[in-house]
C-alpha positions in Angstrom: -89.0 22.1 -31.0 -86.3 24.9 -30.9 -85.8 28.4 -29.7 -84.5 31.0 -32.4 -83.2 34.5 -31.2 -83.5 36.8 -34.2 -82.2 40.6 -34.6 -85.7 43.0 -35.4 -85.1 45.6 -37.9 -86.3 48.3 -34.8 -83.6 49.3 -32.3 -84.0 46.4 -30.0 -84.1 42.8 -30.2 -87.1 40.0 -29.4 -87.1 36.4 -29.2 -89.4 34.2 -31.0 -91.7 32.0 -30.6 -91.0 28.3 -30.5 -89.9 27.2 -34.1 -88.9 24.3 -35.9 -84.9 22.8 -35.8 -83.7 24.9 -38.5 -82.5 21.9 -40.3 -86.2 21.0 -40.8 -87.3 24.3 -41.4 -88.0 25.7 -44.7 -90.3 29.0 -45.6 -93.8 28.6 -46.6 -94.2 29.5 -50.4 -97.4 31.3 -51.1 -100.4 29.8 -52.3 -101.5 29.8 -55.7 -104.9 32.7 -55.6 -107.6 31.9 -57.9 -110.0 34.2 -59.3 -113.2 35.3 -58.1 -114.2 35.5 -54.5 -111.1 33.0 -53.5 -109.0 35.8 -54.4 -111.0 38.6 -52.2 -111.2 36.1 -49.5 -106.9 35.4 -49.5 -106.5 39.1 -49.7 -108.2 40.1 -46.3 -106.9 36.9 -44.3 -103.3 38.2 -45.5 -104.1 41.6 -44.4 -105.6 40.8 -41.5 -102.9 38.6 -39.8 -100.2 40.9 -41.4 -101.6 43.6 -39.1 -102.1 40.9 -36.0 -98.3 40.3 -36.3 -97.1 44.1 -36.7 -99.3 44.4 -33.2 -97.2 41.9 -31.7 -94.2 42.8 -32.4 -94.9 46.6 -31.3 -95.8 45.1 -28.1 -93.0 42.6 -27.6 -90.6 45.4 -28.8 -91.6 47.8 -26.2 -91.9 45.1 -23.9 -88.1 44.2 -24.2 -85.2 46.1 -22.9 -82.2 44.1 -24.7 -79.5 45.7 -26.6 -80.0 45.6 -30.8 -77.2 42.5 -30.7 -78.1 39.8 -28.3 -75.4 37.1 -29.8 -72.4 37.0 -32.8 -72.0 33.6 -34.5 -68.4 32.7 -34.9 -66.4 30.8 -37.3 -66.6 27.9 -35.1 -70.5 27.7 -35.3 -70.7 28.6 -32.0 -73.1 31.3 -30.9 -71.6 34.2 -28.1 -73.5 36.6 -26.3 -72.1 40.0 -27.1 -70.6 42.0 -23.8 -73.4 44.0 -23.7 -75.8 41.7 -23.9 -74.5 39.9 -20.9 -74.4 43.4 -19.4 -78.2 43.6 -19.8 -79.6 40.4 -19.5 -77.2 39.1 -16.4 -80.2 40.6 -14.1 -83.0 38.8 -16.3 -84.6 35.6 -16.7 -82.1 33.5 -19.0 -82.6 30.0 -19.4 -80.2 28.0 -21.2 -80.9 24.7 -22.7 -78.0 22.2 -23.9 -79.2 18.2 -25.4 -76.7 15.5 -25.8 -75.5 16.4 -29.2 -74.1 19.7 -27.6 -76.1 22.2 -29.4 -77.5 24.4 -27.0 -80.8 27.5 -27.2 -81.1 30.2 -25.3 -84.0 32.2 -24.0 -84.4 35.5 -22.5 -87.4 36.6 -20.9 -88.7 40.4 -21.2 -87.4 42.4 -18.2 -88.3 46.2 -19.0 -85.3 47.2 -16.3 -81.8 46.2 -14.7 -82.3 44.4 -11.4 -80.1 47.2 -9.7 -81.0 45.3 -6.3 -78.7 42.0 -7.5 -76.4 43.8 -7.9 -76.1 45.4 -4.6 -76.7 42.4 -3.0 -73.9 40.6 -5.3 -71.4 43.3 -3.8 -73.1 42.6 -0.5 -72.1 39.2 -0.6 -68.2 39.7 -2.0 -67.6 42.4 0.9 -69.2 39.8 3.5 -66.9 37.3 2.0 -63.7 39.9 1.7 -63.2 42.1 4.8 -65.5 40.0 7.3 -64.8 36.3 6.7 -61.1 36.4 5.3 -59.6 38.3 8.5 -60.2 34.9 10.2 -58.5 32.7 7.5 -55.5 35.3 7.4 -54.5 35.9 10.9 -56.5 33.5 13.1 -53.4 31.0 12.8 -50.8 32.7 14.6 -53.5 33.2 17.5 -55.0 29.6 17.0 -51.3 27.9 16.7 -50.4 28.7 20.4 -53.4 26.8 21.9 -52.8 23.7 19.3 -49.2 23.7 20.7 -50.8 23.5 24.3 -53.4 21.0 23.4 -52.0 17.7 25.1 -54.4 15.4 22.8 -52.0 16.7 19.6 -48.5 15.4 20.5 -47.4 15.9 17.1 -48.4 19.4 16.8 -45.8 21.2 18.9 -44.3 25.3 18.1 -41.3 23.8 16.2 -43.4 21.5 13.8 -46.6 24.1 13.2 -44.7 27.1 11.0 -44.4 24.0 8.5 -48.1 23.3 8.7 -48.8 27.0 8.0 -46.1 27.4 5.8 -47.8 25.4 3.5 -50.7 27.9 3.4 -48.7 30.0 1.7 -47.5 27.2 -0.8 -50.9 26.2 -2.0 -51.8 29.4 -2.1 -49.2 30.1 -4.6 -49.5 26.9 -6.4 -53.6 27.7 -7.0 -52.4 31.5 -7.8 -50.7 29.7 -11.2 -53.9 29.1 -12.3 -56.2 31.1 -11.9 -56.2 32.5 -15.1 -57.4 29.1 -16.5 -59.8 28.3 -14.1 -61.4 32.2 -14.5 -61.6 30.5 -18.3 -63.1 27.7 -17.2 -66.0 28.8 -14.7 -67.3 32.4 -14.2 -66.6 34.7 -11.3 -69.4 33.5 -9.1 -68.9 29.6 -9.8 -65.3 30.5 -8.1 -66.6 32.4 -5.4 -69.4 29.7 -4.6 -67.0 27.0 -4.6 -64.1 28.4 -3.1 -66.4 29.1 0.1 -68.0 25.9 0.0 -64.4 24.4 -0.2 -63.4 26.3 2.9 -66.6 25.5 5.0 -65.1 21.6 4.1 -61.2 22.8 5.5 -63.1 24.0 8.3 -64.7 20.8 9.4 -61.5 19.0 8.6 -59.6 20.9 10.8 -61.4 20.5 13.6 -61.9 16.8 13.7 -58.7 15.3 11.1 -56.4 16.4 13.9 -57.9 14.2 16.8 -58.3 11.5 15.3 -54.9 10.9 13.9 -53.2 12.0 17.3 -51.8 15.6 16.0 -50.3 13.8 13.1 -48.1 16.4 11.2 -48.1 15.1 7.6 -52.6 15.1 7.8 -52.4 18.9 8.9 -50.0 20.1 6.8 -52.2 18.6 4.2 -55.3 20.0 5.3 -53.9 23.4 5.2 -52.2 22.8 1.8 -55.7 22.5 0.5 -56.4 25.7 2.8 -53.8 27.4 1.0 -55.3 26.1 -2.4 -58.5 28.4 -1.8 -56.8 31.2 -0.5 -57.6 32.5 -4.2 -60.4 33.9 -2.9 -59.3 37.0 -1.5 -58.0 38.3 -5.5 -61.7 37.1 -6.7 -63.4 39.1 -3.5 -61.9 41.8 -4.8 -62.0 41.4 -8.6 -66.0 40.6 -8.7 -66.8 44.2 -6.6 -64.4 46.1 -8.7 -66.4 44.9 -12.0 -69.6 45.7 -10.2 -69.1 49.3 -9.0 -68.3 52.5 -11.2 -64.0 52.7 -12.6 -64.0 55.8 -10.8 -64.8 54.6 -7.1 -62.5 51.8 -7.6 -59.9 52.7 -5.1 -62.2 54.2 -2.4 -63.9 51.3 -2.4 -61.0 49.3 -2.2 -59.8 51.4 0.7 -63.2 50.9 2.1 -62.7 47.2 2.5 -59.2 47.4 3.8 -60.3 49.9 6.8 -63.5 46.9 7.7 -60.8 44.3 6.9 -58.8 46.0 9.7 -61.3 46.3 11.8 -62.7 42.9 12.1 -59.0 41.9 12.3 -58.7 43.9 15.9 -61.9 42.7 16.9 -61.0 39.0 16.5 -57.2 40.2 18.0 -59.0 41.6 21.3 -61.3 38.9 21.2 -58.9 35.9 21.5 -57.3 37.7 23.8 -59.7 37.7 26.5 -63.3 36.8 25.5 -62.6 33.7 23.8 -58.9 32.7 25.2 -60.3 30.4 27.3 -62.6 28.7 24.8 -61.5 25.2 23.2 -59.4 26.2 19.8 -62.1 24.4 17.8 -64.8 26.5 18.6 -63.3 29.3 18.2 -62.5 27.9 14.8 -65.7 27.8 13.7 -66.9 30.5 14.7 -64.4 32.6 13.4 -63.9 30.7 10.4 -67.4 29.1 9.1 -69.8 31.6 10.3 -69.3 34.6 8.3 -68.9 32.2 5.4 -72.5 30.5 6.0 -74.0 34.6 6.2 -72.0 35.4 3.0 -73.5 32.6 1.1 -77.5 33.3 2.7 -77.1 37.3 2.1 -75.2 37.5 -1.3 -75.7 33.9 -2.8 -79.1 32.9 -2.6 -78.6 30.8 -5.8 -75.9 28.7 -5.0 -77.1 25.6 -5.2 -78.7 26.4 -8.6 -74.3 27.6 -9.0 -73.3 24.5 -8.0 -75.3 22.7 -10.2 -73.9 24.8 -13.1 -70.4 24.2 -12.4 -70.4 20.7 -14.5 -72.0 22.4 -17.3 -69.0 24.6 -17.6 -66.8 22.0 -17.1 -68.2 19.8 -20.1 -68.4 22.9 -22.2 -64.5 23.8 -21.6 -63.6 20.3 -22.8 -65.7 20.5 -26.0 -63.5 23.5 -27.1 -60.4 22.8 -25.8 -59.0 22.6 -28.8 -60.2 25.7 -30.3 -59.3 28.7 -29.2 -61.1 31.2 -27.6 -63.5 33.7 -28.9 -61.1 36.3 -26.9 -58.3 35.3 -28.5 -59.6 35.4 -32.2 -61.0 39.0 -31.9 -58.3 40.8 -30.0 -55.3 39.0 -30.8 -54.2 37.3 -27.5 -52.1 35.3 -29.3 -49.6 38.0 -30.1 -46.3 38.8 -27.6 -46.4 41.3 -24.8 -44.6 44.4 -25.8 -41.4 45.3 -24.2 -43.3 47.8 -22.3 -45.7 45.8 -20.8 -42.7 43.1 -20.1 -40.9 46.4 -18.5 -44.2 47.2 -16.0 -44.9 43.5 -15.3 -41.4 43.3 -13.8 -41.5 46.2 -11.8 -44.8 45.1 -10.4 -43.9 42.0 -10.0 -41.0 43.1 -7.1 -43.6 45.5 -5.7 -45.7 42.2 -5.3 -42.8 40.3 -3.7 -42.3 43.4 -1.8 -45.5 44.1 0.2 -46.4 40.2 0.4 -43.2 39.5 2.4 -43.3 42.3 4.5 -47.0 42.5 5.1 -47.4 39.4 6.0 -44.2 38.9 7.5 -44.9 41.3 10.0 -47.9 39.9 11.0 -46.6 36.7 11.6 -43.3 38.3 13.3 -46.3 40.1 16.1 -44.8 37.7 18.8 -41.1 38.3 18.3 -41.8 42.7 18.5 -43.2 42.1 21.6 -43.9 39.2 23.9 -47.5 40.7 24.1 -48.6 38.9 20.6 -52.5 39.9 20.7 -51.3 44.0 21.4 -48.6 43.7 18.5 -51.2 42.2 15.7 -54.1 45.1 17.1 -51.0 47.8 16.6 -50.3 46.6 13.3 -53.7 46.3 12.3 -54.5 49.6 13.5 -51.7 51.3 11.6 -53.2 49.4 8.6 -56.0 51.7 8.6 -54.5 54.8 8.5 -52.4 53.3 6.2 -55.0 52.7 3.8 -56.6 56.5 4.3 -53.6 57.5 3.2 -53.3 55.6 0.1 -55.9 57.7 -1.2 -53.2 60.5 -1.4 -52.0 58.2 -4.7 -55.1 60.2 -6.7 -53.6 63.7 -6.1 -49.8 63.4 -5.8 -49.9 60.7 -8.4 -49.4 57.0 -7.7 -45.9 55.8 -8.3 -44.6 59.2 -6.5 -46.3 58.1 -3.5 -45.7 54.3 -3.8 -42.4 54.5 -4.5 -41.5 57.6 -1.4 -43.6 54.5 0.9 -41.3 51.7 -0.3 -38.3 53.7 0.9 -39.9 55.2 4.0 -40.6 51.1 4.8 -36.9 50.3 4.2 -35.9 52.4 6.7 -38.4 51.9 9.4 -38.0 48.3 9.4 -34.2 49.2 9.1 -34.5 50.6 12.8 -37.0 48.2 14.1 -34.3 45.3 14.2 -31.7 47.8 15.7 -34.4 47.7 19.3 -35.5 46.0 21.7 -38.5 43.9 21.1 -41.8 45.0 23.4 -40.1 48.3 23.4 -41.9 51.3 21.9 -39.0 52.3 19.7 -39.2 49.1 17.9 -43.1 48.5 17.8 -43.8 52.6 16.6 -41.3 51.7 13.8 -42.8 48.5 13.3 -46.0 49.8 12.6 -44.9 53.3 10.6 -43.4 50.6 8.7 -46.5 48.7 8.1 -48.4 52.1 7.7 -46.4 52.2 4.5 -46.5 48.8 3.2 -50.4 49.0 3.2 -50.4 52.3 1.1 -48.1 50.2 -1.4 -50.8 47.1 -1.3 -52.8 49.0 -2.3 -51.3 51.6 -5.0 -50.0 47.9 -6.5 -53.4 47.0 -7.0 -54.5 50.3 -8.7 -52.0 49.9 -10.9 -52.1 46.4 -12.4 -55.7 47.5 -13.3 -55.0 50.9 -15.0 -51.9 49.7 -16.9 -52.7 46.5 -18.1 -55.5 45.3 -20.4 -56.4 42.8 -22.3 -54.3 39.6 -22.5 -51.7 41.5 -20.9 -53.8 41.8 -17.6 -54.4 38.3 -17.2 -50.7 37.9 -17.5 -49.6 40.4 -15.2 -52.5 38.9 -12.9 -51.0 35.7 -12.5 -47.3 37.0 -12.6 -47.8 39.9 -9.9 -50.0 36.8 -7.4 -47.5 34.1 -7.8 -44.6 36.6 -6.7 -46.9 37.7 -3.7 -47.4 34.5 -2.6 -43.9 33.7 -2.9 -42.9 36.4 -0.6 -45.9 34.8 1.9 -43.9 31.8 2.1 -41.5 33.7 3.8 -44.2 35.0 6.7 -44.3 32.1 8.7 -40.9 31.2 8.9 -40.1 34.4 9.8 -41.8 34.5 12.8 -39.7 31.6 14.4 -36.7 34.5 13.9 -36.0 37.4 16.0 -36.4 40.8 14.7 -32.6 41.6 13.9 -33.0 39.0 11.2 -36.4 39.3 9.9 -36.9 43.2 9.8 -33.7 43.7 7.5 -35.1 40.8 4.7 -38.2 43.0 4.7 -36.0 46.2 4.2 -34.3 44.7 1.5 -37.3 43.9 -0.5 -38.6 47.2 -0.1 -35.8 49.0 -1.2 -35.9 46.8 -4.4 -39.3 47.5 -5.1 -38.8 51.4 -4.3 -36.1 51.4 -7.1 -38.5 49.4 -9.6 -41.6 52.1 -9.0 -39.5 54.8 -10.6 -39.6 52.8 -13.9 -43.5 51.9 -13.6 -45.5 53.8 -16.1 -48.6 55.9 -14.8 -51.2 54.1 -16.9 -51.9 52.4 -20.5 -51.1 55.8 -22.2 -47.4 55.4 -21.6 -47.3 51.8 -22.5 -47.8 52.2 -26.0 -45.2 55.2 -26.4 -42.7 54.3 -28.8 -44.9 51.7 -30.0 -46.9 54.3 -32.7 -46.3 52.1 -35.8 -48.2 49.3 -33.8 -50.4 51.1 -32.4 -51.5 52.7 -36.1 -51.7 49.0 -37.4 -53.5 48.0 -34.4 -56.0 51.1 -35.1 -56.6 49.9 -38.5 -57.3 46.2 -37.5 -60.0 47.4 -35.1 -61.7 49.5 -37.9 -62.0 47.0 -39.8 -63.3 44.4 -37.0 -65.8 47.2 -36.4 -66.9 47.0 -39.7 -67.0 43.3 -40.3 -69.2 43.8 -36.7 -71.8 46.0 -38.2 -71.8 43.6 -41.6 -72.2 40.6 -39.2 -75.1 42.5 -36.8 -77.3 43.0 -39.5 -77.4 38.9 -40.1 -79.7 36.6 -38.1 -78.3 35.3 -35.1 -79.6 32.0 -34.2 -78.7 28.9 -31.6 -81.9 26.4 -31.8 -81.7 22.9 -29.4 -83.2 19.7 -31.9 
């Protein structure tokens, strides 16, 4: 018994009853009428249960609220759920069957209207999991470090051996920033989330037991926050899977919006460790910091995970059954083909912008203790410049974003320029220090903007990866940089941003400029699409069918 999914020849699709495999299934030929009342009798029956099925369908049909084109076959056999089909139907009941010959059915329950509430509570979830719980996992080392370094019971764990511990935070978290473009083709956005937070909850129980008993050993920490480091992906996901869930055009006041709470939470926790909880054994304060807005994020925005984490092998297996094909992406846009020297161009550039703001962002964060010997007042100072910082990144929409990114860059350069000319705890050095951050945080986020409004396509994924790997190489710098004083650090930082100020002015402002210069590619590019488009209408007026045997 089988499930077929069939295009109707009104302006939506239905799904039919249970049928036959189609390798069994052959149409009913009509049977022979005889004469007399035989033939009177045949006539009504036919009439009568042709009119019981137009009634059905009617009802189904209105019943139904899919798009015309639920799925495409493909020349591998394979049958794909068209984009807006998985628009539509990601808020219904879809239940997808697979048997151990690999062929796989799918059914879709009516559902007249978009659950509008999942999706809220999707983005409820991803900002639980963004600016509430990562604060913790960003910062809470260079707080949680100075009481590990007092702990008596972890002889091994001292002030010089820890930056290498946390220093391999930022290793792992460029080493899983490689590939995250192939584990995004791999599992879905919410698979990642799911288990990247269920692979944190498991660092955070590691790190508060592996430590005693091996006696502070250095090699077992630095391994457990390698793997820290290795999940760390989750703050680009965080933000990826609200962006694709709230309208294009409130794209970066959202993402302002999350960088203000961010900040917030970050000088609560600050103020908190510096008084409420300083007394309190670093291990509670661990998990509370660490593991409890991680257990809300799950309850409130990921009721289903276990039904996520069962789905995760599924994906798996289905990966390796087509690893040799290539993807359905790749045949109908052309993946395959070369970046343009354009997009090369604007990948660069971002790329140093990337280095830019990763070094000095989190450099200075990590360098709170060597402005001023007051470490908890330096990380709320720089935290609290961070949200004015980010208000003012929304000055990007009116004055235009690489005029304003790239004036930031320089105004950076020379505030951290000044800051290692002072005295550290002095308020010449920590006003510059945090005019300086100010900046940086209206560049982190401008960067952002742009790697989504210049790059599509393949080329986004590509510029994805590039522009991460070079922010996280610039976070390996943050830790060891706190262990120097501010005449050495604040300069590095300068540096950068002066490089990344010079590599704004050759950004382009969106796609549009891209493609300039480009117009005999861009015609035969045109021309390829029309005729995709009409092999698409030719193909949607087939029947689309996936049965399980």
């Amino acid at each position: 018994m089988g499930l077929a999914i069939v295009k109707a020849p009104g302006p939506k699709t239905r799904v039919l009853e249970p049928l036959r495999p189609l390798a069994k299934f052959t149409p009913h030929m009509p049977t022979p009428i005889h004469h007399g009342h035989t033939e009177a009798t045949s006539a009504v029956l036919c009439m009568f249960f042709f009119a019981a099925g137009l009634e059905k369908r009617r009802r189904r049909k209105r019943q139904t609220g899919l798009p015309k084109t639920i799925a495409r076959t493909h020349n591998d056999g394979s049958l794909k759920l068209t984009q807006m089909a998985q628009d539509v139907i990601g808020n219904s009941p879809l239940n997808v069957f697979e048997n151990d010959s690999g062929s796989t059915g799918v059914a879709v329950l009516p559902n007249p209207t978009v659950n509008e509430s999942k999706v809220q509570r999707d983005v409820i979830g991803a900002f639980l999991l963004g600016p509430i719980a990562l604060p913790a996992w960003h910062v809470l080392p260079v707080f949680l470090d100075l009481k590990i370094a007092a702990d008596p019971a972890l002889p091994g764990l001292t002030q010089d051996t820890l930056p290498i511990a946390t220093t391999a935070i930022f290793v792992g978290w460029l080493a899983s920033a490689t590939i995250l473009d192939k584990a995004l083709e791999v599992f879905d956005q919410k698979q990642l989330l799911v288990l990247h937070v269920i692979g944190l909850l498991v660092v955070v129980l590691a790190t508060v037991t592996l430590p005693y008993l091996t006696a502070g050993n250095l090699i077992v920490f630095t391994a457990i926050r390698f793997i820290y480091g290795l999940l760390m992906n989750i703050t680009a996901l965080q933000c990826i899977y609200i962006q694709e869930r709230i309208p294009k055009d409130q794209g970066n006041q959202v993402l302002v919006l999350v960088s203000i709470t961010y900040c917030l939470v970050t000088i609560l926790m600050a103020w908190s460790c510096s008084g409420l909880t300083l007394a309190m054994d670093w291990r509670l304060e661990t998990l509370f910091w660490c593991s409890a807005p991680l257990i809300l994020a799950l309850a409130v925005g990921f009721p289903d995970s276990w039904k996520i984490v069962q789905s995760l092998p599924v994906a798996v297996r289905k990966k390796l059954r087509n690893i040799q094909k290539p993807s359905v992406a790749e045949v109908e846009s052309g993946e395959r083909k070369n970046l343009t020297f354009a997009e090369n161009r604007n990948m660069a550039a971002l790329a140093v912008a990337f280095l830019a703001c990763g070094c000095g962002f989190y450099g200075l964060t990590y360098s709170a203790g060597q402005l001023s010997p007051d470490i908890y007042m330096s990380c709320m100072l720089l935290h609290g410049g961070d949200i004015l910082g980010y208000l003012l990144a929304l000055t990007a929409d009116k004055y235009g974003r690489n005029k304003v990114q790239a004036f930031c860059f320089f105004a950076a350069c020379i505030c951290l320029m000044l800051c290692s000319t002072g005295e550290p705890g002095t308020p010449f050095v920590l006003s510059f220090a945090v005019v300086g951050r100010l900046c940086l945080d209206v560049c982190f986020t401008t960067i952002y903007v742009a790697l989504a409004q210049i790059f599509a396509g393949r080329a986004s994924k590509v510029a994805f990866t590039t522009c991460e790997t070079t922010a996280r190489l610039g976070g390996i710098i943050a830790p060891l940089s706190g262990t120097w004083p501010a005449s050495v650090s604040c300069p590095l930082f300068a540096s950068f941003c002066l490089a990344a100020a010079c590599c704004t002015m050759a950004l382009s402002e969106g796609a549009a400029d891209v493609n300039a210069g480009n117009d005999e590619k861009a015609q035969f590019s045109k021309g390829n699409n029309e005729s995709s488009d009409l092999a698409l209408v030719n193909e949607e007026t087939q029947l689309f069918t996936n049965v399980v045997a």
